[in-house]
C-alpha positions as CSV (number, residue, x, y, z in Angstrom):
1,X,-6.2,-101.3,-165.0
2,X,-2.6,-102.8,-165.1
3,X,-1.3,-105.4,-166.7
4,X,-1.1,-107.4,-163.1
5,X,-4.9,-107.5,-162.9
6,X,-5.1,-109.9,-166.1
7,X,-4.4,-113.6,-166.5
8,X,-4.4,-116.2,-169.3
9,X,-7.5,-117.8,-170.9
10,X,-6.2,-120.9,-169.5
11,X,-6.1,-119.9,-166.0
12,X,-9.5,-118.7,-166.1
13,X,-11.0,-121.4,-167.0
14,X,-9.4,-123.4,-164.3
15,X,-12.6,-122.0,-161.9
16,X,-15.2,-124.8,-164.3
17,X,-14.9,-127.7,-162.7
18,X,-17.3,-130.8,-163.5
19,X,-20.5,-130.7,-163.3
20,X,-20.8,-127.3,-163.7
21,X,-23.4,-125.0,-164.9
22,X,-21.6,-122.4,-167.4
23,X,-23.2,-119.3,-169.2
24,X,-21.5,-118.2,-172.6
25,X,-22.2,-114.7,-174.1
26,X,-23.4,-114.9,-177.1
27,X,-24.1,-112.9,-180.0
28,X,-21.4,-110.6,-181.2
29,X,-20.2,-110.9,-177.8
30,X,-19.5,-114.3,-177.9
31,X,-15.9,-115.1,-175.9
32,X,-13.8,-117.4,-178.1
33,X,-10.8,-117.3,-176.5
34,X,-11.8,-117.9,-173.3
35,X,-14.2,-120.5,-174.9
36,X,-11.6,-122.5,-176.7
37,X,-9.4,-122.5,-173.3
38,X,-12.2,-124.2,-171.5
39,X,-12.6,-126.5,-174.6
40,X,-9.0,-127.6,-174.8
41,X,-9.5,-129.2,-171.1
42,X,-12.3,-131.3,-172.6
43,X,-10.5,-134.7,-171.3
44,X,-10.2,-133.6,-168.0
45,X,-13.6,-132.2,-168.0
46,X,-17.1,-134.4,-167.8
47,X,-20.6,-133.1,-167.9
48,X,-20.1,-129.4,-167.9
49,X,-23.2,-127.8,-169.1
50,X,-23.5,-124.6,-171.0
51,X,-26.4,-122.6,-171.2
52,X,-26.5,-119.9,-174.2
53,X,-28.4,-117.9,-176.8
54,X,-26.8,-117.6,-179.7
55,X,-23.2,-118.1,-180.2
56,X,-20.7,-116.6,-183.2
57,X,-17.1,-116.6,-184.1
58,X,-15.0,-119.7,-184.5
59,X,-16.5,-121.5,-181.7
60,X,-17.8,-125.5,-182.3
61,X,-19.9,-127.4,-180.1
62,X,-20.6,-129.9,-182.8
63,X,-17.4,-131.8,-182.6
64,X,-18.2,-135.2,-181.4
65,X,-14.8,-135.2,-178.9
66,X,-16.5,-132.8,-176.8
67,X,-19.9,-135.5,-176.1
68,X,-19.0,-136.7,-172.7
69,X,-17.4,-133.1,-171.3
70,X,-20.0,-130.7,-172.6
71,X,-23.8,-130.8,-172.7
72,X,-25.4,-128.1,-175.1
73,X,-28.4,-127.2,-173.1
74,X,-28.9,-124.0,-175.7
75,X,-31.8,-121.0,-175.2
76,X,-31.7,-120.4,-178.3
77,X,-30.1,-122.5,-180.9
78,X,-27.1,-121.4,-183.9
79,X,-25.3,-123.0,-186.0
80,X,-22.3,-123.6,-184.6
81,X,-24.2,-125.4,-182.0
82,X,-27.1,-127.1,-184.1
83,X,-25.9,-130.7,-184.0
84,X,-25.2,-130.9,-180.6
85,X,-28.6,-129.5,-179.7
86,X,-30.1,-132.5,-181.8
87,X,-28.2,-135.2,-180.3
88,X,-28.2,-137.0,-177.1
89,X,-25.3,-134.5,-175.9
90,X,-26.9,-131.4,-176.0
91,X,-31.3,-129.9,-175.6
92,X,-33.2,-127.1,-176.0
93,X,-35.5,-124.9,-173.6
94,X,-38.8,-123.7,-175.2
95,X,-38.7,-120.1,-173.7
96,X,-39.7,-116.5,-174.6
97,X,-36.2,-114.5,-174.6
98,X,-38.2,-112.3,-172.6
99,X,-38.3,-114.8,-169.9
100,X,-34.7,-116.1,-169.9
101,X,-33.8,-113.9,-166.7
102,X,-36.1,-115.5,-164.7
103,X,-34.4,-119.2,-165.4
104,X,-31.6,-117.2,-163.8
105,X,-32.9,-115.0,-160.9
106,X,-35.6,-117.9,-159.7
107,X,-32.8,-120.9,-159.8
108,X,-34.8,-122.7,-162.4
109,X,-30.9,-122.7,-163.9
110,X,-28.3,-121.2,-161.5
111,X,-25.5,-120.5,-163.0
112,X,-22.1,-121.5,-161.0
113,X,-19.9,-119.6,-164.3
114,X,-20.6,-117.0,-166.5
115,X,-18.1,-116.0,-169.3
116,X,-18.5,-112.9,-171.1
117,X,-16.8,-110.9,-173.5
118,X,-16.7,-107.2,-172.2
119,X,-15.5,-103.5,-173.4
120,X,-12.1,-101.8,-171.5
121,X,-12.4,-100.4,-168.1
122,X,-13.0,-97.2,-168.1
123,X,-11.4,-95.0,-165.3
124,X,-13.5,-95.5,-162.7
125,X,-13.6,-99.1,-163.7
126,X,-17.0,-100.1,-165.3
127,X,-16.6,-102.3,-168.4
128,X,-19.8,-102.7,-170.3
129,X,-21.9,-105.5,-172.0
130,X,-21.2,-103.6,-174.6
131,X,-23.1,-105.6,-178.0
132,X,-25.3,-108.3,-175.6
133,X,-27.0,-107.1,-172.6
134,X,-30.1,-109.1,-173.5
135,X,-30.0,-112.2,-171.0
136,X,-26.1,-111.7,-170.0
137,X,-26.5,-109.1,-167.1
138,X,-29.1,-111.7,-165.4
139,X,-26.6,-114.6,-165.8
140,X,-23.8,-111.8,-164.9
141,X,-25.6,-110.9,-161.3
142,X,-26.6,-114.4,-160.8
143,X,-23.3,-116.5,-161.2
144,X,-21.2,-117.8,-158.3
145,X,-17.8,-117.2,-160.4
146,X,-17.6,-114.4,-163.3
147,X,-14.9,-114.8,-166.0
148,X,-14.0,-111.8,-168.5
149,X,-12.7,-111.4,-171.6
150,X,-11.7,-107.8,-172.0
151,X,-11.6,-107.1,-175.7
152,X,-10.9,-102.8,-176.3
153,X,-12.9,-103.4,-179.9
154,X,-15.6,-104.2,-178.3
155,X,-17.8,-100.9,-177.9
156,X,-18.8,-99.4,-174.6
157,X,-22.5,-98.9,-174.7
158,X,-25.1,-96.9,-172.4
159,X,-28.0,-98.7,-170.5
160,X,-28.1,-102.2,-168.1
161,X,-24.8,-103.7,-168.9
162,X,-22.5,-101.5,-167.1
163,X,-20.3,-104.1,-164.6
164,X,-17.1,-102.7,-162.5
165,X,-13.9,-104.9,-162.6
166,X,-15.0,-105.7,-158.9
167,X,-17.2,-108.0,-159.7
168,X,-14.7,-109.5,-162.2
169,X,-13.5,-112.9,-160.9
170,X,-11.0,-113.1,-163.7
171,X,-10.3,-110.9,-166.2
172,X,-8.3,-111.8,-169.7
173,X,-6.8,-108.8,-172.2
174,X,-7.4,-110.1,-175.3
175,X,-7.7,-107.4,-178.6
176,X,-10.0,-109.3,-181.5
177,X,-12.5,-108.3,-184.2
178,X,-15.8,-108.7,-183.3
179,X,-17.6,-111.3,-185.6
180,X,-19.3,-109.9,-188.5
181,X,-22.9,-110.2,-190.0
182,X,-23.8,-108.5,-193.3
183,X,-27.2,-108.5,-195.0
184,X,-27.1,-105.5,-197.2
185,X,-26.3,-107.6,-200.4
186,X,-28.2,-110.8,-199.8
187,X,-31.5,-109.5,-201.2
188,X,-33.1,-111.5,-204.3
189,X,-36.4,-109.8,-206.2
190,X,-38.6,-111.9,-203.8
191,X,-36.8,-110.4,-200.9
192,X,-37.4,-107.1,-202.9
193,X,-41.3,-107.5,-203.4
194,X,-41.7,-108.7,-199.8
195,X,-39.8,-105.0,-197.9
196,X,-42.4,-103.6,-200.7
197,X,-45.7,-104.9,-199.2
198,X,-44.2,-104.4,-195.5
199,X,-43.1,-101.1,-196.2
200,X,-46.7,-100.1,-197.1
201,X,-48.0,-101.1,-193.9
202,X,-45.5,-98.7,-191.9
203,X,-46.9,-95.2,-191.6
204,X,-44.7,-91.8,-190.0
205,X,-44.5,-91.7,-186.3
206,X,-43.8,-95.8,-186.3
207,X,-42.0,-97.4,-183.6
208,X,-39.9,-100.0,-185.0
209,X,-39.2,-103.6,-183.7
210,X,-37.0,-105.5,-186.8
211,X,-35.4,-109.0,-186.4
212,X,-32.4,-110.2,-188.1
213,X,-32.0,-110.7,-192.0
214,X,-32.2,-109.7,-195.3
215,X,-35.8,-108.6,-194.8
216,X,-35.5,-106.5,-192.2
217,X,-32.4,-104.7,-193.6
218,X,-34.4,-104.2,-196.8
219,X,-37.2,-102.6,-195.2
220,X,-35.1,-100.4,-193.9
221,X,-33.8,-99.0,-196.9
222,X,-37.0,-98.3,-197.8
223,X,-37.9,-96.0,-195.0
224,X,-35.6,-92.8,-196.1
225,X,-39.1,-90.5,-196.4
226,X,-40.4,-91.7,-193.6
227,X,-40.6,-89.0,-190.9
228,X,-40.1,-89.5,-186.8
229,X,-39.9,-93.1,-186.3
230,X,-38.8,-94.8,-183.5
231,X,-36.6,-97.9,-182.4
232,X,-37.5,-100.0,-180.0
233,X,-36.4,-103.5,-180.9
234,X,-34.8,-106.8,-179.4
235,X,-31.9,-106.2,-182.0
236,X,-30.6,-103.9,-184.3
237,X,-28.0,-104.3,-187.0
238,X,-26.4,-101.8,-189.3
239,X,-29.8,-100.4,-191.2
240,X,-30.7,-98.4,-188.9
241,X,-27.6,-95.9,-189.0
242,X,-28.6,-94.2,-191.6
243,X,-32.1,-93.9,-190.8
244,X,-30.9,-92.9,-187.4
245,X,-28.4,-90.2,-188.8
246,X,-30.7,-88.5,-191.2
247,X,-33.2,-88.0,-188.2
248,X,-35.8,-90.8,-189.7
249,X,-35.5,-92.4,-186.8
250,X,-35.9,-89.8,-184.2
251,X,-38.0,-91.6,-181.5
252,X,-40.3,-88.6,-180.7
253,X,-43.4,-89.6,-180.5
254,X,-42.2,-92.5,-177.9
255,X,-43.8,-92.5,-174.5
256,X,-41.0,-94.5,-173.1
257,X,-37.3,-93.5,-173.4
258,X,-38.4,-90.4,-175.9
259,X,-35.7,-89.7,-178.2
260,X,-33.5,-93.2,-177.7
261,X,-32.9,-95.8,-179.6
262,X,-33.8,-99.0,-177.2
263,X,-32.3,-102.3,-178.4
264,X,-31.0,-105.5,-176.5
265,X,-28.2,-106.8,-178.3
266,X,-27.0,-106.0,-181.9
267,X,-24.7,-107.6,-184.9
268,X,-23.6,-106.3,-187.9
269,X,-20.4,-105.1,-189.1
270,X,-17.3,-102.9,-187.8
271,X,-19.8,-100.3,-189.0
272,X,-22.3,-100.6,-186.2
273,X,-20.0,-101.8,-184.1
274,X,-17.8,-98.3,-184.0
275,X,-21.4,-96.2,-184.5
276,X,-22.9,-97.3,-181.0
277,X,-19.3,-97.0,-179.2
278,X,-20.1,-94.3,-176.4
279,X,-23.5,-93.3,-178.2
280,X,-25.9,-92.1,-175.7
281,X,-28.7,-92.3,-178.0
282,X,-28.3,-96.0,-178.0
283,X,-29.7,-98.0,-175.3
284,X,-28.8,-101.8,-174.5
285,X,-30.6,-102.7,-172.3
286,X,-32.3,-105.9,-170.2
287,X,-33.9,-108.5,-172.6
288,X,-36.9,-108.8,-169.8
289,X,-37.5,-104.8,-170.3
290,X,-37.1,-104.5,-173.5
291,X,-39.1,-107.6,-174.7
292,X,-41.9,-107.0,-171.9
293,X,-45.1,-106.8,-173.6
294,X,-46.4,-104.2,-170.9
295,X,-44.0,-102.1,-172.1
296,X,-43.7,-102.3,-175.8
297,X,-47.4,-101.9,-176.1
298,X,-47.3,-98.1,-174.7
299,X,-45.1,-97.0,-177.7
300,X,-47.1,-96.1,-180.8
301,X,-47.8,-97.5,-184.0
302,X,-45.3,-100.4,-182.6
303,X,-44.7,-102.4,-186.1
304,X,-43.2,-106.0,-185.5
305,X,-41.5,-107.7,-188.3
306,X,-40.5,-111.4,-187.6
307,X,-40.5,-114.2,-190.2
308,X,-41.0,-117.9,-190.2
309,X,-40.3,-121.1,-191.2
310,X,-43.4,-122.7,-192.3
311,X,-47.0,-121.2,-192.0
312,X,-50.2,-123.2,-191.8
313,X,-53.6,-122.7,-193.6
314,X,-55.4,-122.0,-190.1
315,X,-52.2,-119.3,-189.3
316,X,-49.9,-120.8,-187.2
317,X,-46.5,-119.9,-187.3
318,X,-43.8,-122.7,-186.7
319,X,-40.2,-120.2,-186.5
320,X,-37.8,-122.7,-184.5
321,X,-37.9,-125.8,-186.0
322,X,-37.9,-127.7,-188.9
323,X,-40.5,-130.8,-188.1
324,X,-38.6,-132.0,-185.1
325,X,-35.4,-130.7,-185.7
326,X,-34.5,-128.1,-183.4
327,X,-33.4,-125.2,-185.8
328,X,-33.2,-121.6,-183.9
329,X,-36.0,-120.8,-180.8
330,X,-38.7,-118.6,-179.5
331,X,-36.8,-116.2,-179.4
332,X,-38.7,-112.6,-179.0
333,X,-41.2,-113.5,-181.8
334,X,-44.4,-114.0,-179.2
335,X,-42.9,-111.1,-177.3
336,X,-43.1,-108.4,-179.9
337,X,-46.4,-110.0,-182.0
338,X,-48.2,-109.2,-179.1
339,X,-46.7,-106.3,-177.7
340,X,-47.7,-105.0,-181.1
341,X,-51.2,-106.0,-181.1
342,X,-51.8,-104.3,-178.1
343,X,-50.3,-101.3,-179.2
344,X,-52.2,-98.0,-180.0
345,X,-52.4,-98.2,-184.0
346,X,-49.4,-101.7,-183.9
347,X,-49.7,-103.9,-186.5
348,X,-47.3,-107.3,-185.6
349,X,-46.1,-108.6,-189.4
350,X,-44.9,-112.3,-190.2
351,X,-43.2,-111.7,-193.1
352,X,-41.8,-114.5,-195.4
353,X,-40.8,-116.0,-199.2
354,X,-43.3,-117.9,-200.2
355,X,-41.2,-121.0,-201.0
356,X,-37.8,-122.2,-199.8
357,X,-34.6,-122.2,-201.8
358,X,-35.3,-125.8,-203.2
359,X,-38.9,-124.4,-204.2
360,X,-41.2,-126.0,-201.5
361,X,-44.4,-124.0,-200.2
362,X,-43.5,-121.7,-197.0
363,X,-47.4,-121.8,-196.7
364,X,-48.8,-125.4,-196.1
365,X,-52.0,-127.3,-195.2
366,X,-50.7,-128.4,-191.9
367,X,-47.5,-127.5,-190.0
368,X,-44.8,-130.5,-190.4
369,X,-45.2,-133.4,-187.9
370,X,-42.9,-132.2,-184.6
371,X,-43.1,-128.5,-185.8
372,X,-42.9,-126.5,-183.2
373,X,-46.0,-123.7,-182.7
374,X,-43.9,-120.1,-181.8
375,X,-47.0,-118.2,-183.0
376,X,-50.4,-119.1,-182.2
377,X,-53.4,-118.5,-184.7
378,X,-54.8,-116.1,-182.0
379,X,-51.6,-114.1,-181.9
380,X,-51.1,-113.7,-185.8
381,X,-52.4,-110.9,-187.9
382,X,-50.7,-109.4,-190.5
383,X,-48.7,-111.9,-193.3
384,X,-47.0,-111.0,-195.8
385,X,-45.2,-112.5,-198.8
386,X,-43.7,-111.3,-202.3
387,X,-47.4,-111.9,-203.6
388,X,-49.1,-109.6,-201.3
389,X,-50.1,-109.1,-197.6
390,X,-53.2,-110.0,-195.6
391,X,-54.7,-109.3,-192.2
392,X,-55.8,-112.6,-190.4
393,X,-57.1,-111.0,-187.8
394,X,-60.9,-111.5,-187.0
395,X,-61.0,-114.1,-190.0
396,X,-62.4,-117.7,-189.9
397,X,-60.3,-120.8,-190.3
398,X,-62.1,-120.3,-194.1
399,X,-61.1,-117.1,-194.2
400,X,-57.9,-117.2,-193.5
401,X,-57.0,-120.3,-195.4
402,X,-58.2,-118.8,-198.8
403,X,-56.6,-115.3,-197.6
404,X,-53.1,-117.4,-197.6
405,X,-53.4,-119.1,-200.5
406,X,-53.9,-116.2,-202.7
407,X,-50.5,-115.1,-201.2
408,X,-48.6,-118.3,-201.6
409,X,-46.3,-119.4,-204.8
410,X,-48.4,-119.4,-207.8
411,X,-46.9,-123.0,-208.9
412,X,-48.3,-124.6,-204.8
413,X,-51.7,-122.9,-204.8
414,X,-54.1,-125.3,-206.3
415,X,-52.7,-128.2,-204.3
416,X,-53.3,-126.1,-201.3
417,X,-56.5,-125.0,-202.8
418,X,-57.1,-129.2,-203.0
419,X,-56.3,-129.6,-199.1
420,X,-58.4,-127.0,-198.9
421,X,-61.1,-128.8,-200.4
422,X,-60.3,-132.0,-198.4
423,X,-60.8,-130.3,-195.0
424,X,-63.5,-128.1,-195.5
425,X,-65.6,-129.7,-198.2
426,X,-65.6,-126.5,-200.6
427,X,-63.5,-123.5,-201.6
């Protein structure tokens, strides 16, 4: 491409006008420079709404300036967003990632912009996704208007986001570092103890699903004799490479993309970043494929590690909020728990501490008041803290509430074993 086909950030963003609908690519992916632009015009701007997953980088949506030109509507809620979200400028859509697209493709959200943050045109001129396919390439074909950062660090990657310049309504050159995310030295002796007792659940010939965090990245490091695993996971960060490079993770015993690594978007560090650039054994591909229950369930031994907020004595699983403040979202949780259930030899995991960094139970008699349900009762089995693991599956309300406590903190367990007590008149 030459130099004549790009133009500034600020021109771009001249395309939102009010009143717009605007996606923002999120993830690594996320566009700050052309999301600042559009910021900067915030006086001139009222009631633009953008629509995203999760957002990193520099960009705010918290500041207070932006209230009457920017409404939050967010997918699935971050940081850098989270105030917003819980004020009058901003909400939040209960929805399984696996069903964003379809807010997209069925106009229960058109889209009039979408933003992205894309890899370099290559010479026929396809630019990729490259770190977020997930719920991007639905917004991408949907949108009236598409807007493009063209970043040459961010990787070109194989599967559903390929996208020529064509369909490019503007198109901005701008070279950054993708943000970075690194869990590899964030694990404490309770993060320890709880890879430990997940670990032992995994046997060989596993296909993994692993969400973000210090849990997931342990368990990985614990899977070096482990033998033909496979990947097949809503994101991936930078545990698997080594797994994936050793031949660990090998994805031969897949029935569906045999020998591939399937993910939908990924974050991690330069690392990862560089490792899936032009990788063919990498696969980003659509969030409404990947997380599809119909086809998660026909890989084998599908294990599903997801965590949680809070956890109830009858097994619910509350992962989004914290009472009625609107922390994260869905997300892919339901997606993968029951893909896993339903496949051959799957075991879906909630793994978790047992108590919070101030010291207050993770396991509870009832989920706080506005807690948001991700997990249903029916849809849990395994849990699994540093104090061991259970299976809730085909256990009474009983059952499972004594199975929890004898996995919860030592110093909370006869005060649940007294609520306990209270609601079913013996223990």
């Amino acid at each position: 491409m030459t130099k004549t086909n790009y133009i500034t950030a600020e021109e771009a963003v001249k395309m939102v006008k009010s009143g717009d609908r605007v996606f923002l690519h999120g993830s690594a992916a996320t566009p700050t420079i052309v999301i600042t632009a559009l910021q900067n015009r915030y006086q001139e701007l009222r009631n633009v709404e953008l629509v995203s997953i999760t957002t990193l980088g520099d960009s705010n949506f918290n500041d207070e300036k932006y209230n009457d030109s920017f409404f939050f509507n967010s997918l699935f809620v971050s940081a850098n967003s989270r105030a917003a979200v819980n004020s009058s400028h901003g909400d939040y859509v209960p929805v399984f990632l696996s069903e964003i697209p379809l807010l997209f493709n069925d106009d229960f959200l058109p889209i009039d912009v979408a933003i992205l943050q894309v890899s370099e045109p290559d010479k026929h001129g396809y630019c990729t996704l490259g770190t977020s396919v997930d719920v991007a390439k639905a917004a991408l074909d949907n949108a009236k208007k598409v807007i493009a950062q063209v970043n040459p660090n961010m990787p070109r990657t194989h599967g559903d986001g390929f996208i020529h310049t064509s369909k490019l309504d503007a198109m901005i050159w701008h070279k950054s570092d993708l943000p970075e995310v690194d869990y590899s030295s964030k694990a404490n002796d309770a993060i320890v103890a709880i890879s430990k007792n997940v670990t032992s659940l995994i046997d060989d010939g596993s296909t993994l699903q692993l969400g973000i965090g210090s849990i997931p990245d342990q368990v990985l490091k614990n899977l070096t004799n482990h033998k033909n695993l496979g990947l097949h996971t809503e994101m991936l960060s930078d545990g698997v490479i080594p797994l994936i490079e050793s031949g660990v993770i090998n994805n031969i015993n897949k029935k569906l993309n045999k020998g591939k690594s399937v993910t939908s978007f990924m974050v991690g560090t330069k690392k990862l970043y560089d490792f899936v650039d032009d990788n063919p054994s990498i696969r980003v591909m659509n969030i409404n494929y990947v997380n599809d229950t119909s086809i998660i369930r026909q890989n084998p031994k599908v294990i599903a590690i997801n965590s949680a907020i809070e956890l109830d004595l009858t097994g619910q699983v509350c992962a989004d909020s914290i009472g009625t403040f609107q922390y994260s979202g869905i997300g892919g949780q339901m997606d993968f728990i029951r893909g896993a259930s339903l496949s051959p030899g799957g075991k879906p995991i909630i793994a978790l501490p047992s108590v919070t960094n101030k010291g207050i139970s993770r396991i509870t008699p009832f989920l706080k008041q506005g807690a948001g349900v991700v997990t249903t009762r029916g849809h849990v089995h395994w849990v699994v803290t540093e104090y061991g693991k259970v299976n809730l599956f085909g256990k009474s309300l009983k059952q499972r509430g004594k199975a929890l406590i004898e996995i919860a903190h030592p110093d909370h367990r006869e005060s649940l074993e007294k609520a306990f007590f209270e609601r079913y008149g013996s223990f």
